[in-house]
C-alpha positions in Angstrom: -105.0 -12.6 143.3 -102.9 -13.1 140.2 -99.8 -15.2 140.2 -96.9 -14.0 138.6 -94.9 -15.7 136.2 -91.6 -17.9 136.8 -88.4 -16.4 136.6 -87.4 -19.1 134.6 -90.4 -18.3 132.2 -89.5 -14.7 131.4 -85.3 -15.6 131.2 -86.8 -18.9 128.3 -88.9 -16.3 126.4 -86.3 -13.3 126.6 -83.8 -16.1 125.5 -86.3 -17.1 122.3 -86.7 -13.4 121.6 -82.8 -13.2 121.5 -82.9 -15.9 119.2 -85.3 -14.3 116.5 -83.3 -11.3 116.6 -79.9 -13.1 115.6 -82.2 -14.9 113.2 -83.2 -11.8 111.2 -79.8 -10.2 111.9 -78.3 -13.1 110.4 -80.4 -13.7 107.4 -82.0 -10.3 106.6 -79.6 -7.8 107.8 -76.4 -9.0 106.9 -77.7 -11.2 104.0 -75.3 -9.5 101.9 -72.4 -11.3 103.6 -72.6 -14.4 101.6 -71.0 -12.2 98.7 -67.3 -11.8 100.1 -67.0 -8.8 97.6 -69.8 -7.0 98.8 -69.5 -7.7 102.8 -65.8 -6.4 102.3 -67.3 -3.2 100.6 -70.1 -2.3 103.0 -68.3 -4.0 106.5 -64.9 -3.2 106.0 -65.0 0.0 103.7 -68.7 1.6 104.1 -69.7 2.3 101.1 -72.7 3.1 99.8 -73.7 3.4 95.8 -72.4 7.2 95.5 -69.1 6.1 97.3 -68.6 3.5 94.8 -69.3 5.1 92.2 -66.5 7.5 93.2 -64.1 4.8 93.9 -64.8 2.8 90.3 -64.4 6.3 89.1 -61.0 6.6 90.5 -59.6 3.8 89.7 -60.3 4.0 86.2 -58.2 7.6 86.1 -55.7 5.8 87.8 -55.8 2.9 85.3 -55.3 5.8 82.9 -52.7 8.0 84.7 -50.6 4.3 84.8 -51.2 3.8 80.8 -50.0 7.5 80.2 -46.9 7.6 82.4 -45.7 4.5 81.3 -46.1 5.3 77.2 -43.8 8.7 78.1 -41.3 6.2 80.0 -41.5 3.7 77.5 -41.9 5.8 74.5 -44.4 3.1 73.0 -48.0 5.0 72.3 -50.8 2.6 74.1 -52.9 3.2 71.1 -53.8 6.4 68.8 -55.3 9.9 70.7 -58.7 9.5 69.3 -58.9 5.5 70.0 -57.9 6.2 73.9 -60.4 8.7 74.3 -63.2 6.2 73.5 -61.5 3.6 75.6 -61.6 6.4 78.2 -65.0 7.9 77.5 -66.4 3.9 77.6 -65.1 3.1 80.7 -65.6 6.2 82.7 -69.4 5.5 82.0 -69.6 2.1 82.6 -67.0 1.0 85.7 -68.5 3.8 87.9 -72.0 2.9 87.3 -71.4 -0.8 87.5 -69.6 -0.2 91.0 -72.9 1.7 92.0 -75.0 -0.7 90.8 -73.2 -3.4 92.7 -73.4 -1.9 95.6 -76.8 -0.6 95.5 -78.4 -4.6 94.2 -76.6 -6.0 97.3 -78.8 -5.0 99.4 -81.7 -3.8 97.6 -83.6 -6.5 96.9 -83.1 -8.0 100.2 -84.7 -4.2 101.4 -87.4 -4.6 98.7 -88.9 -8.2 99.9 -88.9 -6.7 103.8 -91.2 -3.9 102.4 -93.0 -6.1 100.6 -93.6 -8.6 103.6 -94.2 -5.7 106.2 -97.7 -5.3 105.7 -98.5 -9.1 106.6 -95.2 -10.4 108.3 -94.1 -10.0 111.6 -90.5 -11.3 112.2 -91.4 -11.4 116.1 -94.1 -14.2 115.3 -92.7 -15.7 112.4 -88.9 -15.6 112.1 -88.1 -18.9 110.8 -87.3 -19.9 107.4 -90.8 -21.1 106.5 -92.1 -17.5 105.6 -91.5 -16.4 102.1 -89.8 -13.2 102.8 -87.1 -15.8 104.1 -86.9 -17.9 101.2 -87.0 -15.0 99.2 -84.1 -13.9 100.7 -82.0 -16.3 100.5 -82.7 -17.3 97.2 -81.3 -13.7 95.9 -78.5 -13.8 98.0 -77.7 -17.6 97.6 -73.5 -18.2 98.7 -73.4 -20.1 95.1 -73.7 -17.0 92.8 -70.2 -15.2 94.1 -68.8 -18.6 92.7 -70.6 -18.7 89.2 -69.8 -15.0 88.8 -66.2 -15.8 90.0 -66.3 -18.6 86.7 -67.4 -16.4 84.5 -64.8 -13.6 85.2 -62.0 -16.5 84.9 -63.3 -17.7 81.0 -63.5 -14.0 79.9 -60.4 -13.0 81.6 -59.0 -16.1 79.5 -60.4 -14.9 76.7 -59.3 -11.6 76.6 -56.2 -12.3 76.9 -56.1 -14.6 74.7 -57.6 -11.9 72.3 -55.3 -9.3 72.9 -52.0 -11.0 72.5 -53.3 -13.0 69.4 -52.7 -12.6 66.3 -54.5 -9.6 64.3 -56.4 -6.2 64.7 -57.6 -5.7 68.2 -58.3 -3.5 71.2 -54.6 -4.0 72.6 -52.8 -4.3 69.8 -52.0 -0.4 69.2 -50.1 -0.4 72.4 -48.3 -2.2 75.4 -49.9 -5.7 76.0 -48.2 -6.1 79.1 -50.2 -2.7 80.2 -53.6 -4.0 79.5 -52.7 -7.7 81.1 -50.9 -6.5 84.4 -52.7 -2.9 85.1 -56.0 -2.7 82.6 -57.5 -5.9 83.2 -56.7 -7.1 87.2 -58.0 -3.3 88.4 -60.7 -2.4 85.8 -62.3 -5.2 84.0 -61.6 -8.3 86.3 -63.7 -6.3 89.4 -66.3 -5.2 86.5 -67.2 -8.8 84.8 -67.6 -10.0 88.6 -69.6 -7.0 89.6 -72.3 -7.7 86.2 -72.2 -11.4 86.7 -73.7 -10.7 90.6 -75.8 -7.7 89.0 -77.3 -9.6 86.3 -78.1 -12.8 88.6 -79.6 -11.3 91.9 -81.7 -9.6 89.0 -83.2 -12.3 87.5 -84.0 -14.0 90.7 -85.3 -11.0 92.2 -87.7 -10.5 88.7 -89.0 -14.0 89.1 -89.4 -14.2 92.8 -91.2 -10.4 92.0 -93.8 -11.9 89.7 -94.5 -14.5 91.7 -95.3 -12.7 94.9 -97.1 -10.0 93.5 -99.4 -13.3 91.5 -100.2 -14.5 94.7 -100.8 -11.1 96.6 -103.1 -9.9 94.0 -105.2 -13.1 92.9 -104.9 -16.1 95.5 -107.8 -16.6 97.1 -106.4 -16.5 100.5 -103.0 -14.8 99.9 -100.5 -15.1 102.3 -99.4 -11.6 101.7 -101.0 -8.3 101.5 -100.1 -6.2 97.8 -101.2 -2.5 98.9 -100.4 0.4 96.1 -97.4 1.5 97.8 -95.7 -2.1 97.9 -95.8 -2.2 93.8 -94.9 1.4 93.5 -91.6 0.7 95.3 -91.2 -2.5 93.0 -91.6 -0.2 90.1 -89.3 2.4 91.5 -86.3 -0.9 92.2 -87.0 -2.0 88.6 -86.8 1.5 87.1 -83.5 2.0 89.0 -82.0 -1.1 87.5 -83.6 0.0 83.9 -81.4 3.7 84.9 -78.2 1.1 84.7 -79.0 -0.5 81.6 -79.8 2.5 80.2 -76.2 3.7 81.3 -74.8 0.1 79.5 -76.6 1.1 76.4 -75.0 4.2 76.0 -71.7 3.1 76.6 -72.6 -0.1 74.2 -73.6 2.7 71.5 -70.2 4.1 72.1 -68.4 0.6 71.5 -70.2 0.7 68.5 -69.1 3.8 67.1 -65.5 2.4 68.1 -65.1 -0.9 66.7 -67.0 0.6 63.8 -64.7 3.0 63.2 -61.4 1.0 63.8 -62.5 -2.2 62.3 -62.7 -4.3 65.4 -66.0 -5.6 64.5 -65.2 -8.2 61.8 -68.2 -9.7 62.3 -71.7 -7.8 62.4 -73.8 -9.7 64.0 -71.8 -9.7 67.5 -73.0 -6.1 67.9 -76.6 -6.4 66.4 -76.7 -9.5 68.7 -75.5 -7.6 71.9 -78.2 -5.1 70.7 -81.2 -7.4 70.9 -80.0 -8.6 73.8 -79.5 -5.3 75.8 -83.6 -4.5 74.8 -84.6 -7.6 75.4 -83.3 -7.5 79.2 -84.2 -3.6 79.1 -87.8 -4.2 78.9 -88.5 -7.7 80.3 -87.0 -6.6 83.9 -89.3 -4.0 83.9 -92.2 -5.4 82.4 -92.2 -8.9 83.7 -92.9 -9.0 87.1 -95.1 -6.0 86.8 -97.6 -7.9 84.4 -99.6 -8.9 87.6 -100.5 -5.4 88.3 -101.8 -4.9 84.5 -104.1 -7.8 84.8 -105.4 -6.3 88.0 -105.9 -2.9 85.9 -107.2 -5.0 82.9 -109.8 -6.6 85.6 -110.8 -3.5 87.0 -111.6 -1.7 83.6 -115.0 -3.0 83.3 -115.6 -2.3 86.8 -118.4 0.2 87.2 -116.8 4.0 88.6 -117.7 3.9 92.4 -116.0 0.3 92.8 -113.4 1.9 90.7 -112.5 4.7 92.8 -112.4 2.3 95.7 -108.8 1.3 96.8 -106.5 -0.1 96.1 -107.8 0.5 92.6 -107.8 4.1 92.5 -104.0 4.1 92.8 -103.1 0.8 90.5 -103.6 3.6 87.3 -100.9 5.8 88.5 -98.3 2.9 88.7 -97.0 4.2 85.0 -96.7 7.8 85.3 -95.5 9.6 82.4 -92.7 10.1 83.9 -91.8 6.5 84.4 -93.0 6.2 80.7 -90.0 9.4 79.6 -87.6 7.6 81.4 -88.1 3.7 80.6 -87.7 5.2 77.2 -85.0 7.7 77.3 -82.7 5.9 79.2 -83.7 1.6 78.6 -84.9 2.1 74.8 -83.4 5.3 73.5 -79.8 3.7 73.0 -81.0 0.6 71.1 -83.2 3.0 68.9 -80.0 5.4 68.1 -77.8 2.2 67.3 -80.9 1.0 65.1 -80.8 4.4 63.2 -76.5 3.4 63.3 -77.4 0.0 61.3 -79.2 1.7 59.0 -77.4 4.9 58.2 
């Protein structure tokens, strides 16, 4: 005759599974609180990329529509018609798509590592903050990058105003300076440095932490976590999605280019080639880096004879760098740094 458990036994373990599920709403789920920015856009306002795309969209019109009314008020031009429609060209491409991007990198790479970890992780049995799709976690969403982002977007709002109501040819100096320091720079740019400081860092962390767990997955003797085909295809496809917003920066930077070029803000030449550099640089080691793993693996595998081959998960490790990837790593990362290239020279 079996004995049935203890009340008290089955209210201790329904209370430990309640636990582990405030554990991983806490720290997985809602990891994207620890940006106050980002909580207030998904909590408050629920919006996902397309959404704020839509709203970076409109406030830049609206930015605009301000700058407009108030030069037929004020009868004071805010700059020359061909010099506002690159201003308004640049940042209709680049606020939108850095809204997106915002939203879509606060909670991607917290997504990324749970699909990564699925395969050999089971939040049930291991919820605490030993496992590394924990620490992973909350190393790309740690509370101290809102602040260093926050810095960042004080010294360049310092500096651009500083620039603009200085003496000599500038950006603001064809217009109202109180229009770009009281309407231009609190809605558009202020929200945009913040935005590409969080971007920038949660993608650096999430390229290192990348390499590292795909290293271990693929050539630790006893890896702690299990790399199948589909888990570095959906690396690929977060890294090619962030490459589809540098590519969008590269553009716009080729149209900041053409600008300053053509109105003499550029006094000196190597700010531009240096931003250049820089922009391919980050283009191709995000995508490249963490990924190297996987072409070891395919290096390793080449002299492998055909039926071991065939065998998985190396019959699918070839097809991680489709052409298609290939056309669009280098139409939309490298094509923009090749046309300003052609710009140096010409």
């Amino acid at each position: 005759m079996s004995v049935g458990r203890h009340p008290h036994d089955r209210f201790a373990d329904f209370r430990a599974r309640l636990r582990e599920f405030k554990y991983a709403r806490d720290h997985f789920l809602f990891a994207y609180r620890r940006d106050p920015l980002a909580g207030f856009l998904i909590d408050r306002l629920r919006l996902d990329p397309g959404k704020a795309a839509l709203i970076g969209g409109g406030m830049t019109v609206i930015v605009y529509a301000i700058g407009y009314l108030y030069s037929l008020m004020s009868g004071h031009p805010l700059a020359g018609i061909s010099r506002t429609a690159f201003d308004i060209f640049y940042d209709i491409i680049v606020i939108p798509a850095t809204w997106a991007c915002y939203r879509w990198i606060s909670t991607a790479s917290t997504t990324l590592f749970l699909q990564l970890g699925r395969d050999s992780w089971n939040p049930g049995r291991d919820p605490g903050p030993g496992n590394f799709v924990s620490r992973a976690i909350d190393r790309v969403n740690s509370r101290g990058y809102w602040m260093l982002a926050s810095i960042a977007t004080v010294l360049l709002t310092a500096n651009c105003i500083l620039h603009v109501s200085g003496p000599g040819p500038g950006p603001g100096k064809g217009g109202s300076i109180l229009y770009l320091i009281l309407v231009k720079v609190p809605f558009l740019w202020i929200p945009a440095w913040y935005m590409v400081g969080i971007i920038l860092i949660k993608v650096f962390v999430t390229v290192f932490l990348l390499r590292r767990i795909l290293a271990a997955g693929l050539f630790s003797p006893k890896p702690r976590i299990t790399i199948s085909p589909r888990r570095i295809e959906q690396v690929r496809n977060f890294l090619l999605n962030f490459t589809y917003y540098l590519g969008t920066c590269g553009y716009a930077l080729l149209i900041l280019y053409i600008r300053g070029s053509r109105y003499g803000y550029f006094h000196h030449q190597g700010l531009i080639y240096t931003a250049t550099l820089l922009y391919l640089f980050i283009t191709l080691f995000c995508f490249f880096f963490p990924l190297h793993p996987v072409s070891r693996l395919a290096g390793r595998i080449r002299g492998k004879s055909g039926a071991e081959r065939n065998r998985r998960p190396y019959s699918t490790v070839f097809r991680i760098f489709p052409s298609r990837v290939i056309r669009d790593l280098v139409l939309v990362g490298c094509m923009p740094a090749i046309l300003l290239v052609i710009l140096f020279i010409v």
